[in-house]
C-alpha positions in Angstrom: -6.7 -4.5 8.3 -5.0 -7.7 8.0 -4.0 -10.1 10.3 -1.3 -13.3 10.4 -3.9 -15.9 11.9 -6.1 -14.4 8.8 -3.0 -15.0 6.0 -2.7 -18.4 7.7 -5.9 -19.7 7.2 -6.6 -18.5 3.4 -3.1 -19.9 2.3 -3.6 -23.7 4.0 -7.1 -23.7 2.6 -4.8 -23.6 -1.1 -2.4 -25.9 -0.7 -3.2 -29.2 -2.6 -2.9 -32.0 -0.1 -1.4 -34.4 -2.5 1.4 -32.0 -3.4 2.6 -32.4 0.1 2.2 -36.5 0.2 -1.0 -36.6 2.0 -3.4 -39.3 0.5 -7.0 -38.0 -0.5 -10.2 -39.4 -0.9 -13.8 -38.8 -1.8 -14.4 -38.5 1.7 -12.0 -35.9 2.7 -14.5 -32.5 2.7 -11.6 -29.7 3.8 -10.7 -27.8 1.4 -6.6 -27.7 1.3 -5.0 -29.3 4.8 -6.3 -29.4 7.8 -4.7 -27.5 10.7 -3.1 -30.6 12.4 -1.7 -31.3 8.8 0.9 -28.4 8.9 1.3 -28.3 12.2 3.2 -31.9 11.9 4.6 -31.1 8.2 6.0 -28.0 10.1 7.2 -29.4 13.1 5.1 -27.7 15.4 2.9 -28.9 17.9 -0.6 -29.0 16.8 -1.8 -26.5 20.0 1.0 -24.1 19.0 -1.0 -23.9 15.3 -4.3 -23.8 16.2 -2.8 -21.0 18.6 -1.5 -19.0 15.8 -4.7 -19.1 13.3 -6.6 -17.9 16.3 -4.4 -15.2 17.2 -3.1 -16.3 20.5 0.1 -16.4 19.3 1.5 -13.8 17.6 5.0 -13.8 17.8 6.7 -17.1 15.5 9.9 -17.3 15.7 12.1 -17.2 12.1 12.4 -21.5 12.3 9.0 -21.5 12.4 8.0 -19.1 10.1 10.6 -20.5 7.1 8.4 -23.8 8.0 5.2 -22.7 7.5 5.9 -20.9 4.7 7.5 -24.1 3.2 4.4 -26.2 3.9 2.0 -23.4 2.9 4.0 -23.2 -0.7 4.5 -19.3 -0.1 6.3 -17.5 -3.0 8.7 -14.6 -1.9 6.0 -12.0 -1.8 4.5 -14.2 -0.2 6.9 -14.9 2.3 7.9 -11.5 3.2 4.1 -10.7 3.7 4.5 -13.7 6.4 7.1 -11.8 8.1 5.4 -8.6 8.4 2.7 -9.5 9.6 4.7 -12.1 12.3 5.9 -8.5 13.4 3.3 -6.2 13.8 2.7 -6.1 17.3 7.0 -6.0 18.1 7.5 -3.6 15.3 4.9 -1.0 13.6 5.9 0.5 10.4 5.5 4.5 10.3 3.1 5.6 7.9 4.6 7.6 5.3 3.9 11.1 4.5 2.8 12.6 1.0 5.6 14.8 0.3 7.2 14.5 -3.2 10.5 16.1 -3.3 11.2 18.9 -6.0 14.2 16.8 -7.4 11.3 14.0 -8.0 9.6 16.4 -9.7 12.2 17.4 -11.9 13.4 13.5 -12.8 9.8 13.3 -13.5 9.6 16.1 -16.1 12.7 14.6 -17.8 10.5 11.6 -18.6 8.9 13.1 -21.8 7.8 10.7 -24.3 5.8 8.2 -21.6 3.3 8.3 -19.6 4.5 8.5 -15.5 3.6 9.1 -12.4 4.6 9.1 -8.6 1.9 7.1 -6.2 1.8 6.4 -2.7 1.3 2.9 -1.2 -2.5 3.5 -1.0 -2.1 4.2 -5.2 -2.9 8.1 -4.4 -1.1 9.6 -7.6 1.2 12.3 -6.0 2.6 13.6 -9.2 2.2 13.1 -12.9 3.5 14.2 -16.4 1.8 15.6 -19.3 1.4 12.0 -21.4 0.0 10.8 -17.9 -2.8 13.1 -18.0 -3.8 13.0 -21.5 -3.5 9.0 -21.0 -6.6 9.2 -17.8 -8.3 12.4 -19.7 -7.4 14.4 -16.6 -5.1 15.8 -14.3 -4.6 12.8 -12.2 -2.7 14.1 -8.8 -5.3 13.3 -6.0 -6.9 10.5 -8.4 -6.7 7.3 -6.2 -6.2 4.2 -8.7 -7.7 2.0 -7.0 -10.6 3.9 -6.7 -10.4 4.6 -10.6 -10.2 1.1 -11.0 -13.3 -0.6 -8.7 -15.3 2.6 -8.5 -15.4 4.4 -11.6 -14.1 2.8 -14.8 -16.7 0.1 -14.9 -18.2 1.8 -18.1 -15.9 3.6 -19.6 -13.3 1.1 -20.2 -9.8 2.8 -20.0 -8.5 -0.7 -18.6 -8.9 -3.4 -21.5 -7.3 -6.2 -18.9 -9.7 -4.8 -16.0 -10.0 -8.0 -14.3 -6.3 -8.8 -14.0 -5.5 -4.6 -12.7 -8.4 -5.4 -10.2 -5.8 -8.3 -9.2 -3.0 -6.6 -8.9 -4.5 -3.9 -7.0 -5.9 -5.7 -4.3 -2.7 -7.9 -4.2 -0.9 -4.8 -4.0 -3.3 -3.1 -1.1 -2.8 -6.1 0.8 0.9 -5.8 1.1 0.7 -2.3 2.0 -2.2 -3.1 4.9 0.6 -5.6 6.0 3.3 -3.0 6.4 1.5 -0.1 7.7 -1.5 -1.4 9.7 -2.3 1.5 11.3 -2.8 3.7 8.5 -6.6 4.9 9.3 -6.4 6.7 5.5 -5.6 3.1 3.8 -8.1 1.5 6.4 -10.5 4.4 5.1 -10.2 3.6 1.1 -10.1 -0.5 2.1 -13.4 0.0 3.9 -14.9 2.3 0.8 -13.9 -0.1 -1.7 -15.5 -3.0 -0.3 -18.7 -0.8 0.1 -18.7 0.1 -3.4 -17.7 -3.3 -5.5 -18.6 -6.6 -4.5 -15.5 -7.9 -6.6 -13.5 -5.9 -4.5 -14.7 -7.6 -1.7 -14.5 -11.3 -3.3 -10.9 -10.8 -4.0 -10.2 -9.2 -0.3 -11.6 -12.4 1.4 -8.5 -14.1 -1.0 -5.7 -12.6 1.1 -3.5 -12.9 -1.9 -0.8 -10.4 -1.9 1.3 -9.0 -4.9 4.4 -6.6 -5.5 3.9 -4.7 -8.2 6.9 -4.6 -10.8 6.3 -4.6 -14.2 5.0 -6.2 -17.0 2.5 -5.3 -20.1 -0.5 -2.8 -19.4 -3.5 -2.2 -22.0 -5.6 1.0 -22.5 -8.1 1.8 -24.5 -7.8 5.5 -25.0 -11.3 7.1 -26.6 -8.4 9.5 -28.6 -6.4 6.8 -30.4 -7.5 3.8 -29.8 -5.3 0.7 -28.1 -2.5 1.3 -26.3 -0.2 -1.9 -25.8 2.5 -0.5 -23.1 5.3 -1.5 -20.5 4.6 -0.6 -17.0 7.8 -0.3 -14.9 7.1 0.3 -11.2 10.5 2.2 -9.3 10.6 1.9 -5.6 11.8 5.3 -4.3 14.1 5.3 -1.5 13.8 7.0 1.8 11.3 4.6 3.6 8.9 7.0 1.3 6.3 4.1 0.4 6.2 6.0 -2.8 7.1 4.2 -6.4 7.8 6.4 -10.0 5.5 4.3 -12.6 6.2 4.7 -16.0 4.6 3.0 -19.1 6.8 2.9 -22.0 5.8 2.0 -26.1 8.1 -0.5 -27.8 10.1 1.6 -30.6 8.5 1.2 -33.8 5.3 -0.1 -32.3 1.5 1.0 -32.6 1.4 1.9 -29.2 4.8 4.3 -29.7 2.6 6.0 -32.7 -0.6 6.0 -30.4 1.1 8.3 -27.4 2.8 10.4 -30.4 -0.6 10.8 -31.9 -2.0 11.7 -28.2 0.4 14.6 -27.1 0.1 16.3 -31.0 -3.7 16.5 -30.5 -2.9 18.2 -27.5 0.4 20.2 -28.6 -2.3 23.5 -29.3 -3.5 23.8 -26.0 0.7 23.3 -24.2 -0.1 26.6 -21.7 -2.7 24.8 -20.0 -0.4 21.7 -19.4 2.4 21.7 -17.3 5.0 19.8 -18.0 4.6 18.1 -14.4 1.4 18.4 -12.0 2.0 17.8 -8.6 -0.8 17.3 -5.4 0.0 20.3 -3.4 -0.5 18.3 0.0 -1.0 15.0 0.8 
């Protein structure tokens, strides 16, 4: 699913020549540096490179790899992406399971007046509370987001900043392809998504990888309108690959009103909502 010689080539293809001291001019036609140029600002031979972005050589040592990433400009998601996939064939990562613990459940329930949920690393929603599903309009456990996203909110709208979730999604997919690359159930949704949307695919061939953490998420809920939020993303522990997501409303804030507003115009029908649902199996 992805591939170091793959990473390689996309992130020297970015890197601005003159940034790195290298004189340009109107005749240059590579886009970024060429291959023998970061094999010398790395300090490797030029064979030894062109081995690597061919996938002959698959096993860099650390020296090398804090090089490259140097030269390449690699941020730290970046760079641990680098490392991963330097150690994929020495080292394979054990593909989760879907369990969620009952004391997830009940730290999930606690969470009362914002929308959360628990998701895998392939964005499967596990677990969700009640504001959760009134935010989607459904029970979301077995609701794939990236799916959601690419395949089936095109019309509708729920996202307002579509284009930068689409980002953060693939970025997202691409780190979790890098840690568990034999996954045939991530390989599976990769593989439908780049069926199904050709910006999926556009943003694929990019390579660019993102961790998910937090930051401000828009909705546009058909109920109340705009919904400004916080999304927090919690790594759980355990090797799990699961994260708790929770999108919280500034006090005193529209948004804060808005998911009020949402769980009153559902208060009538509180039987038919539990206060968590949960996927039963992965």
């Amino acid at each position: 699913m992805d591939d170091l010689a793959g990473f390689l080539r996309t992130r020297r293809s970015r890197v601005d020549p003159a940034a790195v001291g290298i004189p340009t001019d109107s005749r240059r036609r590579v886009e970024g540096l060429r291959r023998e140029e970061v094999a010398h600002l790395s300090g490797v031979s030029v064979d030894y490179y062109v081995r690597l972005e061919q996938g002959r050589a698959t096993q860099p040592s650390e020296q090398v790899l804090d090089a490259l990433a140097r030269v390449l400009g690699l941020d730290e998601t970046e760079r641990g992406h680098l490392y991963r996939l330097s150690q994929q064939r020495r080292r394979r990562a054990k593909v989760p399971g879907g369990r969620v613990r009952p004391e997830l459940l009940r730290i999930l329930a606690l969470v009362a007046e914002a929308p959360a949920m628990i998701m895998n690393h392939r964005l499967d929603v596990l677990a969700e509370n009640r504001l959760a599903g009134l935010l989607y309009g459904r029970s979301t456990p077995g609701l794939n987001i990236a799916r959601h996203i690419f395949l089936e909110e095109t019309e509708r709208g729920l996202y307002v900043d579509w284009e930068k979730c689409t980002l953060d999604v693939v970025g997202h997919l691409r780190l979790a392809a890098g840690k568990y690359p034999e996954d045939p159930r991530l390989a599976s949704l990769i593989g439908e998504l780049a069926m199904g949307s050709e910006r999926f695919r556009r943003l694929w061939a990019r390579a660019d990888v993102r961790a998910r953490t937090h930051g401000r998420k828009t909705y546009r809920h058909p109920l109340v309108g705009l919904l400004e939020l916080h999304q927090e993303n919690f790594a759980l522990p355990d090797e799990s690959g699961m994260e708790l997501l929770v999108l919280s409303a500034a006090p005193g804030s529209p948004a804060e009103d808005g998911l009020r507003l949402l769980a009153s115009l559902d208060a009538e029908s509180d039987d038919a909502h539990p206060t968590v649902n949960a996927q039963v199996r992965e």
